[in-house]
TORZAPA-671086 format. One record per residue (C-alpha): y, x, z; residue in one letter; residue number from 0. Coordinates in steps of 0.25 Angstrom, whole numbers, plus 2048, in hexadecimal, padded with zeros to 3 digits. Example, Ala and Ser with C-alpha at 12.3 -4.5 7.8 and 13.67 -1.06 7.14 Angstrom:
REC    py    px    pz   residu   num
REC   7EE   831   81F        a     0
REC   7FC   837   81D        s     1
//
This chain:
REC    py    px    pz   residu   num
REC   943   7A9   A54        x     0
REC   93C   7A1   A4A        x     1
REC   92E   7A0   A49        x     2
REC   925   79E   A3D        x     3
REC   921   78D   A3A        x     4
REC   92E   78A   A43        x     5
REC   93D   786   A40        x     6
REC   944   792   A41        x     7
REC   94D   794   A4C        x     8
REC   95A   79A   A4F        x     9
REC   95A   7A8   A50        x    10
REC   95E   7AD   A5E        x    11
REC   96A   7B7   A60        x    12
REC   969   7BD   A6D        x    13
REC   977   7C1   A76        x    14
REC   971   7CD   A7C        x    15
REC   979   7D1   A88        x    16
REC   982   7C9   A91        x    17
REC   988   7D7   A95        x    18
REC   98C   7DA   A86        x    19
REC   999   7D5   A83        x    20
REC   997   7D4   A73        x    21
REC   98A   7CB   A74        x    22
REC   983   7D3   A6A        x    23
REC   979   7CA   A64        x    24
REC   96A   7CA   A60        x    25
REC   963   7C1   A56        x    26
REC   955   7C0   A5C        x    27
REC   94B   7B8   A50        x    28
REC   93D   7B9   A55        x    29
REC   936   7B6   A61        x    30
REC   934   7C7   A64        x    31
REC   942   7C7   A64        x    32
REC   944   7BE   A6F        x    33
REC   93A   7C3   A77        x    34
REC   93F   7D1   A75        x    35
REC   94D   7CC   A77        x    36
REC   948   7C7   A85        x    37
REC   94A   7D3   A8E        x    38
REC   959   7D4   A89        x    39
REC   95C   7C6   A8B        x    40
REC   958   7C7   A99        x    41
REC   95B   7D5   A9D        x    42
REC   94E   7D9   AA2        x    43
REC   93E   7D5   A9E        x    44
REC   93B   7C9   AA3        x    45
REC   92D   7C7   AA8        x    46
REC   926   7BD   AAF        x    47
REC   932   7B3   AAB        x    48
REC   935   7A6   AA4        x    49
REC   942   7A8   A9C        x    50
REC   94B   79F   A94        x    51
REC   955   7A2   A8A        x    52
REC   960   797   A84        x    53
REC   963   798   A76        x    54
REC   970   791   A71        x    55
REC   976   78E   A63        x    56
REC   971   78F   A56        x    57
REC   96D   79D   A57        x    58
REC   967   79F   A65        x    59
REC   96F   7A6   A6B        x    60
REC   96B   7A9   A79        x    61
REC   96F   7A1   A87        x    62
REC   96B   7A0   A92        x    63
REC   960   7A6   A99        x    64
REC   954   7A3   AA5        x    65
REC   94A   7AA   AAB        x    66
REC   93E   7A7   AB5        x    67
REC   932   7AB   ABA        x    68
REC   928   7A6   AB5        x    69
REC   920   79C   ABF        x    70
REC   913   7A0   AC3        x    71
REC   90E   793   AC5        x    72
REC   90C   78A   AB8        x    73
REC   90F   77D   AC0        x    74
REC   91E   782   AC0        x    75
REC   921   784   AB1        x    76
REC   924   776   AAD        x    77
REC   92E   774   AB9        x    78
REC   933   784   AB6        x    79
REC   934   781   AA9        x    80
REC   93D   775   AA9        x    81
REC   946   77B   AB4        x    82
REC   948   788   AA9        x    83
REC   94B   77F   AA0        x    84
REC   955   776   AA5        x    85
REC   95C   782   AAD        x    86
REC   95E   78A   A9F        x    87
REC   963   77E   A99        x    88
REC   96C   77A   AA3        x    89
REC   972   789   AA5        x    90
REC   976   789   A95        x    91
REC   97C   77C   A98        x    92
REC   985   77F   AA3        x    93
REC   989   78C   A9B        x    94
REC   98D   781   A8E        x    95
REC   982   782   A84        x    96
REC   975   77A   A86        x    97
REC   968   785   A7F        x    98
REC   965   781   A71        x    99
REC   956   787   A74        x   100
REC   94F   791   A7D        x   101
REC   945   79D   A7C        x   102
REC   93E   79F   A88        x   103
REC   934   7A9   A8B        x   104
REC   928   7AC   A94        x   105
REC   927   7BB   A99        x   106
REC   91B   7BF   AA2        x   107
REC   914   7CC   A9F        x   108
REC   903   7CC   AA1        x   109
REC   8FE   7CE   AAC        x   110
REC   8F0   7D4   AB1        x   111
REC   8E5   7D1   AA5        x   112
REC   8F0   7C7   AA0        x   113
REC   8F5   7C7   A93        x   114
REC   904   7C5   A8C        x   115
REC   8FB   7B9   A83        x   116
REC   8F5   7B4   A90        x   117
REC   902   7B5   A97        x   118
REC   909   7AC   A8C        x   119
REC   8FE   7A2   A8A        x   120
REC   8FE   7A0   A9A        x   121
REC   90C   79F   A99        x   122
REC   90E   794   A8C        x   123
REC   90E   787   A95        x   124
REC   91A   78D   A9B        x   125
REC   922   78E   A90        x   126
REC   91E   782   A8B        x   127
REC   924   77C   A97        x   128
REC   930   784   A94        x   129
REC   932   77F   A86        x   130
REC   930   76F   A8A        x   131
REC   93B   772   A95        x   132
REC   945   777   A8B        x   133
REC   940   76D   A81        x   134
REC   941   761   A8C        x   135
REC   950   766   A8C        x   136
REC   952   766   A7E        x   137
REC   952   775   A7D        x   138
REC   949   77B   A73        x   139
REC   941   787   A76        x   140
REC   943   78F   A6A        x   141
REC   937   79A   A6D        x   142
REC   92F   79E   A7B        x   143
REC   92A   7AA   A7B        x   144
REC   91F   7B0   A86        x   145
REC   921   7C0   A88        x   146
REC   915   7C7   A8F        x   147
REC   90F   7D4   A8C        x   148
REC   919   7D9   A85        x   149
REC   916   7D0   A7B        x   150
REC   91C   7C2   A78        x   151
REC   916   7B2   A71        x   152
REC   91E   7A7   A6E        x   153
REC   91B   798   A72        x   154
REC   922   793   A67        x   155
REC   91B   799   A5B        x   156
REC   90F   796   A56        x   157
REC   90E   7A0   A4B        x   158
REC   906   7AD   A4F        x   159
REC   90E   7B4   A42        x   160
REC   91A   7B6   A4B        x   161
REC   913   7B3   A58        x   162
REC   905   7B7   A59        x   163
REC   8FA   7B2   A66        x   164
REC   8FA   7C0   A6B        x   165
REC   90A   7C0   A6A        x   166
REC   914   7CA   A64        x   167
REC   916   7DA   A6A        x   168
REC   926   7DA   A6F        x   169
REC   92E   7E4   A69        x   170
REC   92F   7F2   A71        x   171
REC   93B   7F2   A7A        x   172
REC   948   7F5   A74        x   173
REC   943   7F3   A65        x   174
REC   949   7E5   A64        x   175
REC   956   7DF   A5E        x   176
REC   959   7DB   A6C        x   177
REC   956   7E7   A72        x   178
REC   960   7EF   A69        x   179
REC   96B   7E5   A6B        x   180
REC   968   7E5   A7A        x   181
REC   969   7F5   A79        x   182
REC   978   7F3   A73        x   183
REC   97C   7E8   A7C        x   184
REC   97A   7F2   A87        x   185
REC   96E   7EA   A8E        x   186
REC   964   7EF   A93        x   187
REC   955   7E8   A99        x   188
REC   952   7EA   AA7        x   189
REC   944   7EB   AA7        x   190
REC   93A   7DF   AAB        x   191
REC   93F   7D2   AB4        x   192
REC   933   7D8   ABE        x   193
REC   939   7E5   ABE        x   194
REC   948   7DF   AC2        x   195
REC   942   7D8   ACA        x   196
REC   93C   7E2   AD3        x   197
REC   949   7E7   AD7        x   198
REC   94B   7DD   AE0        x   199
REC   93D   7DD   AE4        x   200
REC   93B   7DE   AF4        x   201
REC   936   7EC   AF8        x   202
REC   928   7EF   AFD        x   203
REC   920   7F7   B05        x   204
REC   925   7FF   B10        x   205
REC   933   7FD   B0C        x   206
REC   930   7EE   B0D        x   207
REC   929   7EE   B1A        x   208
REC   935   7F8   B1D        x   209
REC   940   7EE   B19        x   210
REC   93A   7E1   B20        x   211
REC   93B   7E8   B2E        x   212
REC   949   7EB   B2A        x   213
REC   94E   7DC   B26        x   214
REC   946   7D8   B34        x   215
REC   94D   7E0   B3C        x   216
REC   95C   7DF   B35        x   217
REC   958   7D0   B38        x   218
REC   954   7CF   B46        x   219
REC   960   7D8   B48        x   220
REC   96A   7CF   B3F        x   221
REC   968   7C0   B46        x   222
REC   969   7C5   B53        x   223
REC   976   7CC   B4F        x   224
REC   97A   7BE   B4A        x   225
REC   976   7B6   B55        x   226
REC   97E   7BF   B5E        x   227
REC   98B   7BB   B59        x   228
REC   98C   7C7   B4F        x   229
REC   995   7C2   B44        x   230
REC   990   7C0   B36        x   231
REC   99B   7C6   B31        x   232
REC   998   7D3   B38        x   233
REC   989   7D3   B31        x   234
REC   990   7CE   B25        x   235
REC   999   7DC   B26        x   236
REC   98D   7E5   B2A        x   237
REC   985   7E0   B1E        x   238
REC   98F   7E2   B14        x   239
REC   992   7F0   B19        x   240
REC   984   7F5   B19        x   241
REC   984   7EF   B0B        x   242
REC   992   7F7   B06        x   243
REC   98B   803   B0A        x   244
REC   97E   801   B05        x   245
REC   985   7FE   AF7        x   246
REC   98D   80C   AF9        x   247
REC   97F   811   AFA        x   248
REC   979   80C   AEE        x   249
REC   985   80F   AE7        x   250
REC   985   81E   AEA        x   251
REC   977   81E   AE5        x   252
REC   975   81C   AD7        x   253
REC   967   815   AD3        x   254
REC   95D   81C   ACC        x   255
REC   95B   819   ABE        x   256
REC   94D   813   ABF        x   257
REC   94D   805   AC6        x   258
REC   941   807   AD0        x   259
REC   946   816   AD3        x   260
REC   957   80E   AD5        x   261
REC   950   804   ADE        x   262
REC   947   80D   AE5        x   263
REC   954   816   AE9        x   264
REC   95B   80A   AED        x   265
REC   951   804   AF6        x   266
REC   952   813   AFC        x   267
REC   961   811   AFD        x   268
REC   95F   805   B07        x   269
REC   959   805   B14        x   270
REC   952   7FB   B1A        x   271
REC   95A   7F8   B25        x   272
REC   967   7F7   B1C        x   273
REC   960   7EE   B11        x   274
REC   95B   7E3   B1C        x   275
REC   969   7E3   B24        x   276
REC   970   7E0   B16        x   277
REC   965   7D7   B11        x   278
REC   969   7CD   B1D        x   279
REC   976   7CE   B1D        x   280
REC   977   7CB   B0E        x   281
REC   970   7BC   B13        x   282
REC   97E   7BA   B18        x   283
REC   984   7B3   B0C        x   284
REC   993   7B7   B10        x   285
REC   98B   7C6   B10        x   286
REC   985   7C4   B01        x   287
REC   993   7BE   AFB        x   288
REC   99A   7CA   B00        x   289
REC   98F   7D3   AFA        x   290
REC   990   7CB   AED        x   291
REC   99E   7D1   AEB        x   292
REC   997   7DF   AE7        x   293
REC   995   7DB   ADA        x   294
REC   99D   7E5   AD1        x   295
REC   9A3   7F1   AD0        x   296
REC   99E   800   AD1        x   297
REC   994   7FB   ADD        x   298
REC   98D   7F1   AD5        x   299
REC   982   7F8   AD1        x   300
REC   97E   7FE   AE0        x   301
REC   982   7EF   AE5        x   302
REC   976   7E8   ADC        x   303
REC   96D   7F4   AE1        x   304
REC   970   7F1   AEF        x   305
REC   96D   7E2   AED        x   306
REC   95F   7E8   AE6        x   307
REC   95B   7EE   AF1        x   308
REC   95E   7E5   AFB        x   309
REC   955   7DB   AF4        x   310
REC   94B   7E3   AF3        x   311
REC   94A   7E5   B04        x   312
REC   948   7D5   B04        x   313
REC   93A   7D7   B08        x   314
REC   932   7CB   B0E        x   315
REC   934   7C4   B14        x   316
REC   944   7C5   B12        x   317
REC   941   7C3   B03        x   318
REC   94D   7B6   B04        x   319
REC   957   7C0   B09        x   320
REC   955   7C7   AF9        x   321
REC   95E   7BE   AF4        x   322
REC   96D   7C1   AFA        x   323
REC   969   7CF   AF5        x   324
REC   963   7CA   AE8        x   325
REC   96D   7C1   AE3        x   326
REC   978   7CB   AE7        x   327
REC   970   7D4   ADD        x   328
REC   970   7CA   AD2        x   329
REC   980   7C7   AD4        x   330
REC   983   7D7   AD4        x   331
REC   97A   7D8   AC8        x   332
REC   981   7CB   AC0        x   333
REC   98E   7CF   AC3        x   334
REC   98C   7DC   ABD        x   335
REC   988   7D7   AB2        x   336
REC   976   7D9   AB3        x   337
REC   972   7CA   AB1        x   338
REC   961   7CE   AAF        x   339
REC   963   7D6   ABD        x   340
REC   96B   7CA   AC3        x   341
REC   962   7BF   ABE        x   342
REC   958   7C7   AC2        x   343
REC   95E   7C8   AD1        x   344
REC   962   7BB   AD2        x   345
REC   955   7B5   AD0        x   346
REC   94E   7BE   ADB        x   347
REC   959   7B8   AE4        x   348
REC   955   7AA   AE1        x   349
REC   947   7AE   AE3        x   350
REC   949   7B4   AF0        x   351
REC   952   7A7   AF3        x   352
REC   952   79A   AEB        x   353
REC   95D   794   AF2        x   354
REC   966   7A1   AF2        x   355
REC   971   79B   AEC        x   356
REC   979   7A8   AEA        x   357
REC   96F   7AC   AE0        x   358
REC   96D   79E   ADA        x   359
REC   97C   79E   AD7        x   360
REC   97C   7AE   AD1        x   361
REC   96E   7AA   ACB        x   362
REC   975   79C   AC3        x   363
REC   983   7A5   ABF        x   364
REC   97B   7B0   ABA        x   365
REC   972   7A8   AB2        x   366
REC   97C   7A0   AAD        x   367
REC   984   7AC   AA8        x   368
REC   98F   7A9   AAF        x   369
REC   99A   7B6   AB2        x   370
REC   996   7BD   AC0        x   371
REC   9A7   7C0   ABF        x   372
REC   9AB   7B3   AC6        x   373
REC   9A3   7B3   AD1        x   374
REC   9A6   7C2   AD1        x   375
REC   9B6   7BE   AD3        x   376
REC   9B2   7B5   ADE        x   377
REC   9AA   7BF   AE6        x   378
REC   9B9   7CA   AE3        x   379
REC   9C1   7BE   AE9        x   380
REC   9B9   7BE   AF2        x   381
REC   9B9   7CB   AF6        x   382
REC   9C7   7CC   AF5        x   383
REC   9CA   7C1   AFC        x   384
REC   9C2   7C7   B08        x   385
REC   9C8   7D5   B07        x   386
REC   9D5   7CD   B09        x   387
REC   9D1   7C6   B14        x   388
REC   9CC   7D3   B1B        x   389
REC   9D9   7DA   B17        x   390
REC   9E3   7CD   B1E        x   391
REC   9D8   7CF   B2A        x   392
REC   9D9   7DE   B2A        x   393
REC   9E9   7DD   B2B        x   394
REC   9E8   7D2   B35        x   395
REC   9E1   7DB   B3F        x   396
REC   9E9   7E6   B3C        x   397
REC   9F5   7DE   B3E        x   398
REC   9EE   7D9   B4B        x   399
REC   9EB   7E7   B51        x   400
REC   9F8   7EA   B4D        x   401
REC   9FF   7DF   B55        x   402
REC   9F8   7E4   B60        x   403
REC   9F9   7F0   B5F        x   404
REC   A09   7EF   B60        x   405
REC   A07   7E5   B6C        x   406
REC   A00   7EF   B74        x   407
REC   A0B   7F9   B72        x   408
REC   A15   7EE   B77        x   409
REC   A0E   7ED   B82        x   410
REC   A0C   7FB   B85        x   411
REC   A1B   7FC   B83        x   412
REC   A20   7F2   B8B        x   413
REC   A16   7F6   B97        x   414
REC   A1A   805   B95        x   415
REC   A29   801   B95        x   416
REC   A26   7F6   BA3        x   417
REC   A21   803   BA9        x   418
REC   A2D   80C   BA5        x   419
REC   A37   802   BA9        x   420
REC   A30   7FF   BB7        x   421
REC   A28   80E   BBC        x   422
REC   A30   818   BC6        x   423
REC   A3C   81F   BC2        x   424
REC   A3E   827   BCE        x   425
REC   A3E   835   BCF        x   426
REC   A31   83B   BD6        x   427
REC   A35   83F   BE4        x   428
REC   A36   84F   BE4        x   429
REC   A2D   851   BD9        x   430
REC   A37   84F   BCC        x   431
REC   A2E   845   BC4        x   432
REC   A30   838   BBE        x   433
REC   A28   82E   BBF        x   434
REC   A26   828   BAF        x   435
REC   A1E   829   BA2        x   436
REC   A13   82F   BA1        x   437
REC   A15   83D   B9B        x   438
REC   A21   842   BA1        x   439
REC   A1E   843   BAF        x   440
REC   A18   837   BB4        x   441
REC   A09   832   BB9        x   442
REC   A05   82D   BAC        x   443
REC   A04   83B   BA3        x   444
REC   A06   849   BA5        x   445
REC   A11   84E   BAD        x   446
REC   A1D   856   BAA        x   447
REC   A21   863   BB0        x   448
REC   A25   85F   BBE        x   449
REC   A35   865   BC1        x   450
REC   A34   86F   BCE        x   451
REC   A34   869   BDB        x   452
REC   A41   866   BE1        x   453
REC   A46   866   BD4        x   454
REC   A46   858   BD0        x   455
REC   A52   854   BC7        x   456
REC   A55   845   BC0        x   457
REC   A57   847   BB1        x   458
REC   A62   840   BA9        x   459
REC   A60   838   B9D        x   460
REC   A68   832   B95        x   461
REC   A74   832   BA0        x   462
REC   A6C   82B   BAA        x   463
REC   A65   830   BB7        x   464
REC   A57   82D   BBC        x   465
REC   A48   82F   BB8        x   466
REC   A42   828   BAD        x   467
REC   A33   826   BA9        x   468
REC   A37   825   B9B        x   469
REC   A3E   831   B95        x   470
//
C-alpha cells in the first residue's frame, strides 16, 4: 500500500473468508487492490456506506470490520465519525488486540448529472473527520479510499502518478488477486448492499394496499380475543402452527434461481391473511424465542425465506413489527453461517426498531465474530427441555384419564353388583320368566324365548334351587 513521496507501509495480507477453514491468504500492495478486494471482504458491494477495516501486526493483517450508511446530513459526520471510530476500536479491544491502523472507505455511486470526482470531492470533509477520529485515538489511518463510478481516489496521496484527479478505472470483476483466491476459497459476492437490501423491503402497490387490510383485520380481531380472556398461550400455539406449516410450504417449493424471480414466488406462496396473523403473533417475545429455534437443519434454507417474506408484508404503518421477522432472519442466516446476509438483516432490524434488543444482541455477537453455536445449544436446551416437560405433562394426563377411567368402572361395578344383589329373584307368576339382567330375559335387553305356558320349571345350578338374575 505504499505510495510514492511517502514511507512505505506494511503490505496487507488479506484472510479471505471466515467460511474457509485454511485462511488462504492474500497480499493486497496497492490502493487498487484494496478497493478491489473490498467486495470480498464484505460479501456484497457496498454502496452508499461508511466502511472501516482494522489492520493488526506488522503486516496488516485484517480485523475487524464496520459499516454505515453514510449520513445525509453534514452536520452529522463529526459526531458519526467519532462514534465509528471508538466502536471499531473498542470491538478489537474486547476481542484482545487493540488495530495498529485502519483503512477506510467512502463508497457512493453518482447520481443524476453527478459525477464519481464530484461525489468524492463532496465527500472529503467526511473522511477527514474519519481520519482525526482514528487519529484522536492513536490509530493511524493507513489509506481512505473514495469508490464512485466504478472508479476509485485516494485522500492520502497526493501524487497523481499513482493517483490521478480523475481517479483510477477498477479492475473488471473477477480479474483481481482477490477475486481468484475468493473464487478458491469458495466465496462468492452477493451483489450490491442496495440489492440485498431489497429483499426485506416492504411490498407495494396493490399487494401492499392488500396486506395493510389484512394486519387491520387480524388486529381488531386479536385484542378482543385477548381481552376476552383467550389465553396467550393458545395465540402463542396458533401462530407457531401456521408458521410449521408455512415452512413445510416453502420447503416443498424450491426458489428459483434469480433473486427477484425466488422472491416473487415466495410472496405468491404467502397469503395475505397468513402473513398478518403471524407477523403479530411473532410480537409476542415467548412466540419469537420459540421461532428462533429453527435455525438449522435441512429447513433452514425455507425458514430464512419465510422470515423474508414476512418482512416484506411490514408495510406501513406496521413497519416496527419488521423487526421480530428481520432479526429472526439475520440469526437463521449467522447461524448458518451467511454473515454479509446477517449483517445486512440485522441492521434492517435495528432500523425498523432502535431499541429491539434481540437484534442488538444478534447485531453485537455477529459483529464481534463470535460462534452462533453457543447460543444455538441454548436455543437445543431449550427446546429439549420444553419437549420434556410436554412429555411428563402428557404422561400426567394420561395417567389421569386413566385413573378415572378405572374409577368409573368401580363404580359401574359396584352399582351393577348393589343391583344384583338387591333386584327380584322370584319366578314370574305363570309366565316362566326371571326377573334379572338384561339380555337373558329381563326388561333391560332383548328377551329370550319364553318356555310354553303352563310349563314353568325352576333350573338347578350348581346343586341349588331358585332363579337368579345372574347366570
Amino acid at each position: 500500500m505504499s505510495h510514492h513521496n511517502e514511507p512505505a507501509r506494511p503490505s496487507t495480507p488479506a484472510t479471505t473468508a471466515a467460511r474457509d477453514a485454511s485462511q488462504t491468504q492474500v497480499t493486497l500492495r496497492s490502493p487498487g487492490e484494496l478497493a478491489d478486494a473490498l467486495p470480498y471482504l464484505l460479501g456484497f458491494h457496498p454502496s452508499d456506506s461508511i466502511v472501516l477495516l482494522a489492520l493488526h501486526g506488522e503486516r496488516g493483517r485484517f480485523g475487524g470490520r464496520l459499516r454505515l450508511g453514510i449520513p445525509e446530513d453534514p452536520a452529522e459526520w463529526e459526531g458519526v465519525s467519532e462514534q465509528l471510530a471508538e466502536t471499531l476500536i473498542d470491538g478489537c479491544e474486547r476481542r484482545g488486540t487493540r488495530p495498529d491502523g485502519i483503512v477506510l472507505f467512502l463508497c457512493q455511486d453518482p447520481a443524476g448529472s453527478d459525477t464519481g470526482r464530484g461525489v468524492m470531492e463532496r465527500l472529503r470533509p467526511l473522511a477527514q473527520s474519519l481520519r482525526l477520529a482514528c487519529g484522536e485515538l492513536d490509530v493511524p489511518v493507513y489509506e481512505a479510499l473514495c469508490v464512485s463510478g466504478g472508479r476509485y481516489w485516494s485522500y492520502c496521496c497526493p501524487d497523481e502518478r499513482c493517483c490521478p484527479a480523475e481517479g483510477t478505472v477498477l479492475a473488471p470483476p473477477g480479474t483481481s488477486v482477490m477475486a481468484a483466491a475468493a473464487a478458491y476459497a469458495g466465496i462468492q459476492v452477493r451483489g450490491t448492499l442496495r440489492e440485498m437490501e431489497a429483499r426485506y423491503a416492504p411490498v407495494d402497490g396493490e399487494r401492499a394496499v392488500e396486506q395493510e387490510t389484512a394486519l387491520d383485520a387480524a388486529a381488531a380481531d386479536l385484542v378482543p380475543r385477548l381481552l376476552g380472556g383467550t389465553p396467550g398461550r393458545t395465540v402463542r400455539e396458533e401462530t407457531l402452527d401456521l408458521l410449521r406449516l408455512l415452512i413445510g410450504r416453502f420447503h416443498d417449493a424450491p426458489p428459483a434461481p434469480v433473486r427477484a424471480e425466488a422472491d416473487a414466488m415466495d410472496d405468491a406462496l404467502l397469503a395475505a391473511d397468513e402473513a398478518a396473523a403471524v407477523v403479530l403473533g411473532l410480537q409476542d417475545r415467548t412466540t419469537r424465542d420459540h421461532a428462533a429455534e429453527w435455525m438449522e437443519g435441512p429447513q433452514a434454507p425455507a425458514v430464512l425465506r419465510v422470515w423474508r417474506a414476512l418482512a416484506r408484508r411490514c408495510v406501513p404503518p406496521y413497519t416496527e413489527h419488521a423487526a421480530a421477522p428481520l432479526a429472526l432472519a439475520g440469526w437463521v442466516a449467522w447461524s448458518s453461517g451467511d454473515h454479509p446476509e446477517a449483517r445486512v438483516a440485522l441492521t434492517r432490524a435495528l432500523s425498523a426498531d432502535p431499541d429491539y434488543l434481540f437484534a442488538q444482541l444478534l447485531h453485537r455477537a455477529c459483529n464481534d465474530g463470535l460462534d452462533p453455536e453457543l447460543l444455538r445449544r441454548c436455543l437445543r436446551r431449550e427446546r429439549a427441555d420444553r419437549a420434556l416437560q410436554a412429555a411428563v405433562h402428557a404422561e400426567a394426563e394420561r395417567a389421569a384419564a386413566a385413573d378415572a377411567a378405572a374409577s368409573t368402572l368401580t363404580a359401574q361395578d359396584t352399582m351393577a353388583g348393589a343391583t344384583e344383589e338387591t333386584g327380584p329373584r322370584a319366578e314370574g307368576a305363570g309366565r316362566g320368566e326371571t326377573v334379572g339382567r338384561a339380555g337373558r330375559g329381563g326388561r333391560g335387553g332383548p328377551a329370550g324365548p319364553k318356555a310354553p305356558a303352563g310349563r314353568a320349571r325352576t333350573r338347578r345350578r350348581g346343586g341349588h334351587k331358585g332363579v337368579r338374575g345372574r347366570q
